[in-house]
C-alpha positions as CSV (number, residue, x, y, z in Angstrom):
1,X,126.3,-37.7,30.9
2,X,127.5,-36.0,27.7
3,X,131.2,-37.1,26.2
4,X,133.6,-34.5,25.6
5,X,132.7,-34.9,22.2
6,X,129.2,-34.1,22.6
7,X,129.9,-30.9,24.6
8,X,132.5,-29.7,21.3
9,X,129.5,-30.7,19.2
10,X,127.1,-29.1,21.2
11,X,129.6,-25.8,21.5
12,X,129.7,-25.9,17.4
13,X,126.1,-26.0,17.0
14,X,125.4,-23.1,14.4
15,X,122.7,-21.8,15.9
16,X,123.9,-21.6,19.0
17,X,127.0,-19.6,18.0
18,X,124.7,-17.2,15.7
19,X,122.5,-16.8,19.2
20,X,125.9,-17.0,21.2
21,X,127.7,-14.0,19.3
22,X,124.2,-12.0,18.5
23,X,124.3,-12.4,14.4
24,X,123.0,-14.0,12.0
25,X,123.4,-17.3,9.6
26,X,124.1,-15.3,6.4
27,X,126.2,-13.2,8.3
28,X,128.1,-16.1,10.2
29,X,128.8,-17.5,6.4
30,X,130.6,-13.8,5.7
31,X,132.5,-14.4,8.7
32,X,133.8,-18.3,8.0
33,X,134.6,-16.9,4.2
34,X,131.5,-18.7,2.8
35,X,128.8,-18.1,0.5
36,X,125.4,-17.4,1.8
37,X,123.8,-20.7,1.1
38,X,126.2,-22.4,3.3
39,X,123.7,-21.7,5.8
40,X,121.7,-24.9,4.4
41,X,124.7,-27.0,4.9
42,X,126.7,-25.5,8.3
43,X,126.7,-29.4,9.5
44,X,129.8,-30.4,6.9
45,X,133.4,-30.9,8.4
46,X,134.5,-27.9,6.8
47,X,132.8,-25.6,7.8
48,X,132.4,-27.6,11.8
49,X,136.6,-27.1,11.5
50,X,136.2,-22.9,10.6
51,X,133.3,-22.8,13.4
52,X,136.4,-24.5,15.6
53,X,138.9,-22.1,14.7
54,X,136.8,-19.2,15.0
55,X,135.6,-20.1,18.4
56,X,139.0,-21.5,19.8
57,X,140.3,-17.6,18.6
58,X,137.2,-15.8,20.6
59,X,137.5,-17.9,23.9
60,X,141.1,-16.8,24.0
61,X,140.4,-13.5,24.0
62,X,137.2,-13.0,25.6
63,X,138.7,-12.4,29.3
64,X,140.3,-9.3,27.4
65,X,136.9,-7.8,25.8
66,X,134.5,-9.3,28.7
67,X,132.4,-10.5,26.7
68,X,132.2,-13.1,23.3
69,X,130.3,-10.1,21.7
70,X,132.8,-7.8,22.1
71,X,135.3,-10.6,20.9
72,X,133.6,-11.2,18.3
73,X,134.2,-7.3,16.8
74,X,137.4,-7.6,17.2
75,X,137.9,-10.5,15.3
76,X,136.0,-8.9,12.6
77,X,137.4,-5.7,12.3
78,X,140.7,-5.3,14.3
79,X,143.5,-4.9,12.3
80,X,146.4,-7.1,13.4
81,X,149.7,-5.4,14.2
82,X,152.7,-7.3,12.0
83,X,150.1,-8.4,9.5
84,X,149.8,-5.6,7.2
85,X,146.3,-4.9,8.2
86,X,144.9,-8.0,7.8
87,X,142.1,-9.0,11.0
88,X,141.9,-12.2,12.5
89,X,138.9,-13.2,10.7
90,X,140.8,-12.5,7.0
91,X,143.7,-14.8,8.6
92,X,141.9,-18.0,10.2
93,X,139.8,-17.6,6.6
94,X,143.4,-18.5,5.0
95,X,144.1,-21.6,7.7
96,X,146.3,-19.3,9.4
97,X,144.1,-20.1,13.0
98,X,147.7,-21.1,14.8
99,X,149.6,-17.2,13.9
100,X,146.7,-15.5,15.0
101,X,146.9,-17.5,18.3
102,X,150.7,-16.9,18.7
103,X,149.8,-13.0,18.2
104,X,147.4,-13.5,21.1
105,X,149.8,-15.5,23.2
106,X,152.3,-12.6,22.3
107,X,149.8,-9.6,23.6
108,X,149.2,-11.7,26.4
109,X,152.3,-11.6,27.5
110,X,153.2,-8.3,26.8
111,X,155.4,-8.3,23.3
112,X,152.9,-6.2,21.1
113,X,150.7,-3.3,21.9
């Protein structure tokens, strides 16, 4: 039986999110704010904690865009309203995971458009 642990492991795997959100390693690098040879090294606890954030934004919204593809483009590209253009991938790259989760939480429940 796998721990907890080993299912959040498993969920971080890099290869399974480049599989997971149809891209690819150098391009998952862009995404976390990293150079492309971080692909050689996507096991380190940095780069396991921007994996984290990444994925903990995406399951949030999922439900909304049906799909972690879908999610996925919006992270990347989506302008936040209230954060003078900046996406949610430009904000979780600056360790500011938690604002874009309130933003969600705040959409969710009806407070922006």
């Amino acid at each position: 039986m796998k721990s907890h642990r080993d299912a959040k492991d498993s969920a971080r795997d890099p290869r399974k999110v480049i599989a997971q959100l149809g891209t690819t390693g150098d391009e998952l690098a862009r995404t976390l704010g990293l150079d492309k040879d971080a692909t050689r090294r996507m096991e380190s606890d940095d780069i396991q904690r921007r994996i984290g954030s990444m994925l903990e934004v995406l399951s949030k919204v999922e439900p909304r865009f049906g799909s972690m593809i879908m999610a996925y483009a919006w992270y990347r590209f989506e302008p936040l309203s209230g954060f003078s253009g900046e996406t949610a991938m430009e904000l979780v790259r600056c360790d500011r995971v938690q604002d874009v989760l309130t933003y969600i939480d705040a959409v969710n429940a009806g407070v922006h458009a």
